[in-house]
C-alpha positions as CSV (number, residue, x, y, z in Angstrom):
1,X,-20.2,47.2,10.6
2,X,-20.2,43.6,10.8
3,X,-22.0,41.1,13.3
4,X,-19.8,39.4,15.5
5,X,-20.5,35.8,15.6
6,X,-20.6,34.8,18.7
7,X,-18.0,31.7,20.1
8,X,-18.2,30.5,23.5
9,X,-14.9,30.8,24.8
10,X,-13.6,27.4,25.1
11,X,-14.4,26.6,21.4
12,X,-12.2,30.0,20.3
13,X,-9.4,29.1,23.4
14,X,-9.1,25.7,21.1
15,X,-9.1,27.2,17.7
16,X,-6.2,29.7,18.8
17,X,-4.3,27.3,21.0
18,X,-1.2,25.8,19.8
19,X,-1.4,22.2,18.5
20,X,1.1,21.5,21.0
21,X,-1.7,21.6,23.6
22,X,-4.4,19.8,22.0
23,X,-2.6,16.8,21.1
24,X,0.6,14.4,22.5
25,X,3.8,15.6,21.3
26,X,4.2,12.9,19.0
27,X,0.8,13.6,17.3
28,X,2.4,17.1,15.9
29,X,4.1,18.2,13.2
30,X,6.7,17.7,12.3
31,X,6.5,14.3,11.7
32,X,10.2,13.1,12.0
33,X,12.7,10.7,13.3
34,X,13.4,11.2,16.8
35,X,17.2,12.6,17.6
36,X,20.2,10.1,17.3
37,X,20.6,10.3,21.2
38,X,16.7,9.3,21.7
39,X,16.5,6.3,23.9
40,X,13.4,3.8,23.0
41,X,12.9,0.7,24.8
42,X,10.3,-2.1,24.1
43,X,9.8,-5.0,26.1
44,X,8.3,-7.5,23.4
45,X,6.2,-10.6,25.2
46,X,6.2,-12.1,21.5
47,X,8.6,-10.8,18.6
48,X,7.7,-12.5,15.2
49,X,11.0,-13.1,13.3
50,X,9.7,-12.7,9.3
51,X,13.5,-13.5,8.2
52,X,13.6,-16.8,10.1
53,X,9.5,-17.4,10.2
54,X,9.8,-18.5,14.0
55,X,8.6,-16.2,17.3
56,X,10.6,-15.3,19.8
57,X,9.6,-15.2,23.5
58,X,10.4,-12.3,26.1
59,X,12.7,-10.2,24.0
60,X,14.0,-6.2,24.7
61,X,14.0,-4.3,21.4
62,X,16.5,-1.0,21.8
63,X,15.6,1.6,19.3
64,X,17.9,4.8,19.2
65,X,16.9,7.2,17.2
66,X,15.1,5.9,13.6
67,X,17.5,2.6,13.7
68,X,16.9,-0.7,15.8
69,X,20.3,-0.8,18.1
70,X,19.8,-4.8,19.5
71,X,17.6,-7.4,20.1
72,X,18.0,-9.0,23.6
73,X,16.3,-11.8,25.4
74,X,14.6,-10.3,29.0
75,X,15.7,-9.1,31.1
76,X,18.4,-7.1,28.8
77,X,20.0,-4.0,29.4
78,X,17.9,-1.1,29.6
79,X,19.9,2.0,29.0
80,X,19.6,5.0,31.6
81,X,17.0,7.8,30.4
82,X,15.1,5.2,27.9
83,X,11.3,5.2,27.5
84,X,10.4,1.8,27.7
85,X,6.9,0.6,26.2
86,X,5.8,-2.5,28.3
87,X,4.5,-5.0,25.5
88,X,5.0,-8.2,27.3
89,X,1.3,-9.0,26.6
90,X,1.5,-8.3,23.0
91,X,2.7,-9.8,19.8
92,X,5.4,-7.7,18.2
93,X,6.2,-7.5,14.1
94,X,7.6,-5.5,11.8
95,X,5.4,-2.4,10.6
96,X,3.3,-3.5,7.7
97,X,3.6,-3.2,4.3
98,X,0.5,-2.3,1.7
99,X,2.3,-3.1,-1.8
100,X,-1.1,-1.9,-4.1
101,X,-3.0,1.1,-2.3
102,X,-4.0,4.2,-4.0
103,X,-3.5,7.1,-1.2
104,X,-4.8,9.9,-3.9
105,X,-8.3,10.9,-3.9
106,X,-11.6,9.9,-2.2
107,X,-13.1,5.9,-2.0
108,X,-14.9,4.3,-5.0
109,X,-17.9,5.0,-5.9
110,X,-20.7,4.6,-8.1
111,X,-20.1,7.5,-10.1
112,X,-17.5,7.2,-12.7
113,X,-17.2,10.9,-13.7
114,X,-16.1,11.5,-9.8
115,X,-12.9,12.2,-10.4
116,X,-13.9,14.9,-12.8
117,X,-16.2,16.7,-10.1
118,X,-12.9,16.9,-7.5
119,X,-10.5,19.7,-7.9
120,X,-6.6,18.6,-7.4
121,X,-6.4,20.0,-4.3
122,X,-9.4,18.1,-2.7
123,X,-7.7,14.9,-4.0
124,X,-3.9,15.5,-2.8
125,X,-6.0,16.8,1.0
126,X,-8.0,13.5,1.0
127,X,-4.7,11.6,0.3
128,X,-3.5,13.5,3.5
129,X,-6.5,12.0,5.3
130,X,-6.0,8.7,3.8
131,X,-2.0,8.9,5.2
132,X,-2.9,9.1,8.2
133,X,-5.5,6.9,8.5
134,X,-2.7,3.9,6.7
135,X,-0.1,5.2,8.9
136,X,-2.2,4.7,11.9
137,X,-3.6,1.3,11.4
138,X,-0.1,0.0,11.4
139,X,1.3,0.5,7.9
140,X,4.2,2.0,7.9
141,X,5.2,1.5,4.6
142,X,3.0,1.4,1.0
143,X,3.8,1.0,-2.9
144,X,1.3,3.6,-3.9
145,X,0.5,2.0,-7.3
146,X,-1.1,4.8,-9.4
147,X,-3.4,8.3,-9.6
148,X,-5.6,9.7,-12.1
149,X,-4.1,13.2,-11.7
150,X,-0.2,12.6,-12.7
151,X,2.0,13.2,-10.0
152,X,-0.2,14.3,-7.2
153,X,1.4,10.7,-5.0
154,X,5.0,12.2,-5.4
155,X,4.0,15.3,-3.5
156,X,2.0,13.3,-0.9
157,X,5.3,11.2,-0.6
158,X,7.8,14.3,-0.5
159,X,5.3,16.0,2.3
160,X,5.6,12.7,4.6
161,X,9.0,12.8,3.5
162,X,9.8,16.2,5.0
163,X,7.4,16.0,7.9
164,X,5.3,18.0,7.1
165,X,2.2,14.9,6.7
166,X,1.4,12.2,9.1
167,X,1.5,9.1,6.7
168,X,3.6,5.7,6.0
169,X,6.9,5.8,3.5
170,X,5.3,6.0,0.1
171,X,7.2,4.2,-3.1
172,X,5.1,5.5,-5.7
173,X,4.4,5.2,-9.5
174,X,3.6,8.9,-10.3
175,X,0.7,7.7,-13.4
176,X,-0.5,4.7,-15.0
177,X,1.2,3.7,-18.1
178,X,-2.3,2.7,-20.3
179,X,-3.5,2.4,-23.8
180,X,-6.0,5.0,-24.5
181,X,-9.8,4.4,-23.0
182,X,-8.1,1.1,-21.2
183,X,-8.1,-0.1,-17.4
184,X,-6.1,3.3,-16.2
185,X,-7.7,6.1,-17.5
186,X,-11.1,8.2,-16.8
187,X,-13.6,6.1,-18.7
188,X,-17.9,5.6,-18.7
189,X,-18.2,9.4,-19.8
190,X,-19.8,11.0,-23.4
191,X,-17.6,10.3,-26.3
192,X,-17.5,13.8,-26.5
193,X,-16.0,15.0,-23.4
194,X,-12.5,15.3,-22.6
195,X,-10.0,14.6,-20.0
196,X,-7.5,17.3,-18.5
197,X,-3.7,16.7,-19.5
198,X,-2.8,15.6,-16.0
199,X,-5.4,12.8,-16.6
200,X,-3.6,11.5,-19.7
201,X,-0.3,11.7,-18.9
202,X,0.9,8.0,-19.3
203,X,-1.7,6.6,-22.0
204,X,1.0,5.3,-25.0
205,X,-0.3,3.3,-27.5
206,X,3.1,1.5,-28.9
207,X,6.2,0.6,-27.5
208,X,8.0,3.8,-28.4
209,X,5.1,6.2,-26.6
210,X,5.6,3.0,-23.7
211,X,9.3,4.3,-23.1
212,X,8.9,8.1,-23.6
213,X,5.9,8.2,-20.6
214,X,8.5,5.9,-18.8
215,X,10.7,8.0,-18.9
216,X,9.1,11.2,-18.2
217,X,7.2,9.6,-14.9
218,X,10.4,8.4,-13.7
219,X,12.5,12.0,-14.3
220,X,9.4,13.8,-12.8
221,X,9.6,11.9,-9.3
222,X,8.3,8.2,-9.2
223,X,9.8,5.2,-7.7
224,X,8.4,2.7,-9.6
225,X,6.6,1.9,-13.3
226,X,2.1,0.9,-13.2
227,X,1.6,-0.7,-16.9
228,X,-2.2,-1.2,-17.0
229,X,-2.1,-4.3,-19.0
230,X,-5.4,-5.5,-19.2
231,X,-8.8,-4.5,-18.8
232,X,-10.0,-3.5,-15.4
233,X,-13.1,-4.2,-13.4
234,X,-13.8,-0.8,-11.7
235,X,-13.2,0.9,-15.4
236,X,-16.7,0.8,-17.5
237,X,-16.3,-0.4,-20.4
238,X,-12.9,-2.2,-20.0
239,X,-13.1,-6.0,-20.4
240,X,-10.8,-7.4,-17.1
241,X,-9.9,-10.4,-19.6
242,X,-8.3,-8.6,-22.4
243,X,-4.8,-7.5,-22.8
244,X,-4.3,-4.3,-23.6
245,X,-0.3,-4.5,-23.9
246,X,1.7,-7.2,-25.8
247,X,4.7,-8.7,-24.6
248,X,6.9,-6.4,-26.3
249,X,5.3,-3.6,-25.4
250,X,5.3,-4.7,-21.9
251,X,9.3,-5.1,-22.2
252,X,9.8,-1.9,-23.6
253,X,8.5,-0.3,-20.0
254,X,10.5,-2.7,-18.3
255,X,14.0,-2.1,-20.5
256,X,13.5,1.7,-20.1
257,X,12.3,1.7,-16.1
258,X,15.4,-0.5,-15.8
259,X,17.8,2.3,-17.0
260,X,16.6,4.2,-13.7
261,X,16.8,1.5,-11.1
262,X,13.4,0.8,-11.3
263,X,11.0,-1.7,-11.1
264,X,7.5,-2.5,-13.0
265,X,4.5,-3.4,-12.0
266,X,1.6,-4.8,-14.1
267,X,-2.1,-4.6,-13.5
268,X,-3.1,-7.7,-15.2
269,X,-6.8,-9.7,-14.7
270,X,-6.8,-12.0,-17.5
271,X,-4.5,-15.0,-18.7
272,X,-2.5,-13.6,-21.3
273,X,-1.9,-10.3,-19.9
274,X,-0.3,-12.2,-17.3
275,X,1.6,-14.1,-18.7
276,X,2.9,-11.7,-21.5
277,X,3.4,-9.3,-18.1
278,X,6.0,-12.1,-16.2
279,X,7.8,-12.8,-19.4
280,X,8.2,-9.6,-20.6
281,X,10.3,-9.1,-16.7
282,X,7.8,-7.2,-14.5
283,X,8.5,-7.2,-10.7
284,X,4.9,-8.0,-9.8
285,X,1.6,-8.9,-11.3
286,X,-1.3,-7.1,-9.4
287,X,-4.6,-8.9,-9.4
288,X,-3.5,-11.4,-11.4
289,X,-8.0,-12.6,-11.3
290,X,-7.9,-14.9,-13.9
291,X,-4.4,-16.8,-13.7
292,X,-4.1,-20.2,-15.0
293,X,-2.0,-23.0,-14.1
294,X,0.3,-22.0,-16.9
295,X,0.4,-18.4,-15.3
296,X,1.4,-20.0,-11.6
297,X,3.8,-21.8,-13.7
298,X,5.3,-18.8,-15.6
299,X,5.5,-16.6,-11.9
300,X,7.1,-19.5,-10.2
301,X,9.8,-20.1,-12.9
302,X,10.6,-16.0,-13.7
303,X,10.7,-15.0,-9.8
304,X,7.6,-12.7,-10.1
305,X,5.9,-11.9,-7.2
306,X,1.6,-11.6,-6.8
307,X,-0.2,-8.9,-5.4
308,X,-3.4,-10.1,-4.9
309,X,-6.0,-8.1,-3.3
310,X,-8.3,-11.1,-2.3
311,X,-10.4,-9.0,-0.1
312,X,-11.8,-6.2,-2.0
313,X,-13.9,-8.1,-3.6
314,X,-16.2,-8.9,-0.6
315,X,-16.4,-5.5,0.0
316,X,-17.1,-4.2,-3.3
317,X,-20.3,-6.8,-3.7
318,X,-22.0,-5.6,-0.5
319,X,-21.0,-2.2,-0.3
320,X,-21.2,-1.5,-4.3
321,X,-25.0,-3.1,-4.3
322,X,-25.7,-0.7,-1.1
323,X,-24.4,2.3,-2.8
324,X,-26.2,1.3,-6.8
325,X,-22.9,0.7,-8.5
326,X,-23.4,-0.1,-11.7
327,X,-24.8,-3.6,-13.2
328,X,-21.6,-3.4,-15.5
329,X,-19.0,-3.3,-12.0
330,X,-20.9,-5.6,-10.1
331,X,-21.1,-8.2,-12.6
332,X,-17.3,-8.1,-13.4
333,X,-16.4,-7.8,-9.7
334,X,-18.1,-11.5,-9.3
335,X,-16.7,-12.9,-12.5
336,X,-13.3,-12.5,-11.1
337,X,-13.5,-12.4,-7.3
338,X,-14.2,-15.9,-7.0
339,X,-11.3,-17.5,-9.8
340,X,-9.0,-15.1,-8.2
341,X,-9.7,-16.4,-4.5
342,X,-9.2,-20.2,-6.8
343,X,-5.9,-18.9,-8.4
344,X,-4.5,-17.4,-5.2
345,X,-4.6,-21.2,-3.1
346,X,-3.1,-22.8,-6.4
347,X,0.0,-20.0,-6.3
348,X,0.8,-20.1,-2.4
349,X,0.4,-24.1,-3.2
350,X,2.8,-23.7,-6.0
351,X,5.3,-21.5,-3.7
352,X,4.8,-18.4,-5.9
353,X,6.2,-15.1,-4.1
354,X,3.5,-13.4,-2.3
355,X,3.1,-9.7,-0.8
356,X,0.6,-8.3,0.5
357,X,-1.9,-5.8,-1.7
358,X,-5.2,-4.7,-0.9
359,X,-5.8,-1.8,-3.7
360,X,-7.1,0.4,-0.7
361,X,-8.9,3.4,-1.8
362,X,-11.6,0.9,-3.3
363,X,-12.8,0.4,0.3
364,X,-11.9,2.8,2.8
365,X,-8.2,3.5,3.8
366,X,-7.2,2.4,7.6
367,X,-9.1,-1.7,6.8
368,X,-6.1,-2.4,5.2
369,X,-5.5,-5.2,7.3
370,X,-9.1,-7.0,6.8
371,X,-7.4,-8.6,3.7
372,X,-4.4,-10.8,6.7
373,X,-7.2,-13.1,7.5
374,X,-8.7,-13.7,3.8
375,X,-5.1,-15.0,2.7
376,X,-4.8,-17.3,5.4
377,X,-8.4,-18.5,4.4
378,X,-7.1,-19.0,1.0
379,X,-3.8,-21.0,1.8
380,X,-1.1,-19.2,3.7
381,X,-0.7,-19.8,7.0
382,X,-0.8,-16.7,9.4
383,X,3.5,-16.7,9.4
384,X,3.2,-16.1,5.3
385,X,0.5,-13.9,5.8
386,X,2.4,-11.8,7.6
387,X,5.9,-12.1,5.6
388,X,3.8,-11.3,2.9
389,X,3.0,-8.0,4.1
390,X,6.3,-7.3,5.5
391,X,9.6,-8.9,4.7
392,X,8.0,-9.7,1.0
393,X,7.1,-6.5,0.7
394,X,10.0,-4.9,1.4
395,X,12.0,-7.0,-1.1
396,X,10.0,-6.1,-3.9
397,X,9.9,-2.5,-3.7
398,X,14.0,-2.9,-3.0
399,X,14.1,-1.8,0.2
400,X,15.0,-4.9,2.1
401,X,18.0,-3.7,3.8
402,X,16.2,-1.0,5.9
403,X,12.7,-2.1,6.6
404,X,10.6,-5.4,6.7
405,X,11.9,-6.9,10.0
406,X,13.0,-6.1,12.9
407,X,17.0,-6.3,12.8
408,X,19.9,-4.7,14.5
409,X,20.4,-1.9,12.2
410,X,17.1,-1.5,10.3
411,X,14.7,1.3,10.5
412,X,12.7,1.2,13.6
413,X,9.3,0.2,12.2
414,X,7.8,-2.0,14.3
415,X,3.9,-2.5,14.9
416,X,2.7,-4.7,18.2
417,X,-1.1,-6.1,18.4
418,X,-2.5,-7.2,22.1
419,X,-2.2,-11.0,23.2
420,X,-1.3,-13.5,20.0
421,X,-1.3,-12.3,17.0
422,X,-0.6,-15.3,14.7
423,X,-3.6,-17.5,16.8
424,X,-5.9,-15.1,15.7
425,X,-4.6,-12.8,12.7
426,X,-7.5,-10.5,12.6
427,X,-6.6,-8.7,15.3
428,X,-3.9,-7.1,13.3
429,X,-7.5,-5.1,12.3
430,X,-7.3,-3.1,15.5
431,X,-3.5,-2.7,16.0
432,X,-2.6,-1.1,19.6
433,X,1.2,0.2,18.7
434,X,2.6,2.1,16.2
435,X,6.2,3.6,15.0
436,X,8.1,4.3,12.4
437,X,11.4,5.2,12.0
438,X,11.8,5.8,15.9
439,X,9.0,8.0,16.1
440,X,5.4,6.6,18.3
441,X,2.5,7.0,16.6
442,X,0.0,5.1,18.8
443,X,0.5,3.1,22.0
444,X,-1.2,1.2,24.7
């Protein structure tokens, strides 16, 4: 017979009792809009208008069900049965928007065969941690700009989708589109070993093999194209200044993504990546490290918008020298953290469209909002910071007309922070209010 092991009876009352009594109702699955009759009412002390870039004093949000019903100055009309949320002492915006974070897998690290010692199923349940951990720090929405193993974001997306996963809307691109051994696949390991299929899915080495993996990613789930198009600097071997795409071939993912509604984006470090990236028609350039004046002058005049992570690179110096990353990352990480800090002041200068992109998952999920106060250090002021990572955001991934401020008719994503949030915008770090699409996720 077996031993019994034995479990004092409060620990095995938890493990059987239903999550409903371990946690507010909100905190359970599933995770989904409230009903259409649900009541919400929040008193705002500040509401920042993105559309308008002004703030607006003492104003009564009405939320019914997923969808903002009216805006109203105090002391508004409160409807009978409403829960009302007393933010008069807080600063209330839109939820935010991550347009570059990768939700799949575990943080970087120093080892590059890491994704290799992970099965798929440790990756897709650390992208439920990493959901959650987004979803909570005030993020209700993220482009999801790439995995390793093909495909494993599109379930993550379909699972918050349906409720069944605590974790912002996802748009995501499915794979990276790459050249083979460039910036998006599996690289630093023996020349003899190879990757798994699902690691390899979108390498294309000519503009033909460009449109067949376009096409395949987008008729197997994804919202959106990832062209690697230079080197990168977390991928040994990979130079961050060398294209890895040509124009045409860039064009080619943008001609055939265009067929399906949708939209490109183009990891590019160095100079002529870049540039070939915005005139071949991509929606965004991510990174964009090494931009020239001529780059800033191509954006401007095609529209494109930059997705800049401009804090990482803090993070991945101090962190990747306490952790013995490689000599290889380290030095590439300074060779570009510093131009791209440079090139970032010139665009906002310039007026080049800005979102907000911090390539989470190269420092832990949930900081996402570390990166508000670096751009406002670099040029923006802390109203374009956070139109950036909200209205801007929203209109790149093409969802403007449901999310990205708060507006009579819009999905009720809305984030608050305590006391002023644009006098000091780090304290969108530790926001105290969270919902999305109706639904509270966190609150004073």
């Amino acid at each position: 017979m077996q031993r019994l092991l034995a479990v004092p009876t409060a620990a095995l009352l938890l493990c059987v009792a239903p999550l409903s009594a371990q946690m507010p109702d909100y905190m359970t699955p599933p995770y989904l809009p409230p009903a259409a009759t649900a009541v919400t009412v929040i008193k705002a002390g500040r509401l920042v208008d993105v559309e308008k870039g002004t703030v607006l004093r003492d104003q009564v949000i009405v939320v019914r069900g997923d969808k903002i019903a009216s805006i109203e100055p105090a002391p508004g009309h409160v409807p009978a049965g409403a829960k009302v949320f007393d933010l008069s002492k807080y600063t209330v915006t839109p939820g935010l928007i991550d347009c570059h974070t990768h939700l799949i897998g575990g943080d970087e690290s120093a080892n590059a065969s890491a994704p290799l010692e992970r099965s798929a199923g440790q990756e897709e349940l650390d992208g439920v941690k990493n959901a959650r951990r987004t979803l909570l720090a005030g993020f209700t929405t993220v482009r999801d700009v790439g995995t390793y193993r093909a495909f494993l974001d599109v379930a993550l997306r379909d699972y918050i989708n349906d409720g069944y996963v605590m974790g912002p809307r996802m748009a995501v691109a499915g794979a990276y589109i790459t050249v083979s051994s460039g910036g998006g696949e599996v690289t630093g390991l023996a020349s003899d070993v190879g990757l798994p299929a699902e690691m390899r899915f979108g390498v294309a080495n000519n503009a033909d093999e460009v449109r067949q993996r376009v096409r395949e990613i987008l008729n197997r789930g994804a919202d959106l194209i990832k062209i690697i198009a230079t080197g990168a600097v977390l991928a040994p071997g990979t130079k961050p200044g060398v294209e890895e795409y040509s124009e045409e071939e860039i064009h080619a993912a943008v001609t055939e993504a265009a067929k399906y509604g949708a939209r490109v984006a183009a990891h590019a470090h160095g100079p002529e990546g870049i540039n070939a990236a915005v005139k071949a028609g991509v929606a965004s350039i991510e990174h964009g490290s090494l931009m020239t004046d001529e780059s800033i002058r191509l954006m401007k005049e095609h529209g494109t918008y930059l997705d800049a992570d401009i804090y990482n690179g803090s993070y991945t110096d101090v962190e990747g020298r306490a952790q013995g990353w490689s000599a290889e990352i380290l030095r590439k990480n300074l060779e570009t953290t510093d131009a791209q800090r440079a090139g970032f002041r010139k665009a906002v200068a310039a007026g080049v469209k800005m979102t907000f992109g911090t390539d989470a998952g190269v420092y832990p999920h949930g900081l996402n909002a570390r990166q508000l106060p670096y751009m406002v250090k670099f040029g923006m002021t802390p109203m374009q910071a956070l139109q950036a990572a909200t209205i801007n955001g929203a209109t790149l991934i093409g969802w403007q007309d449901k999310i990205g401020s708060i507006a009579v008719g819009k999905s009720a994503d809305i984030v608050a922070v305590e006391g002023d949030g644009l006098a000091d915008i780090s304290r969108y770090t530790n926001v105290a209010f969270v919902m999305k699409m109706g639904a509270i996720y966190k609150s004073p």
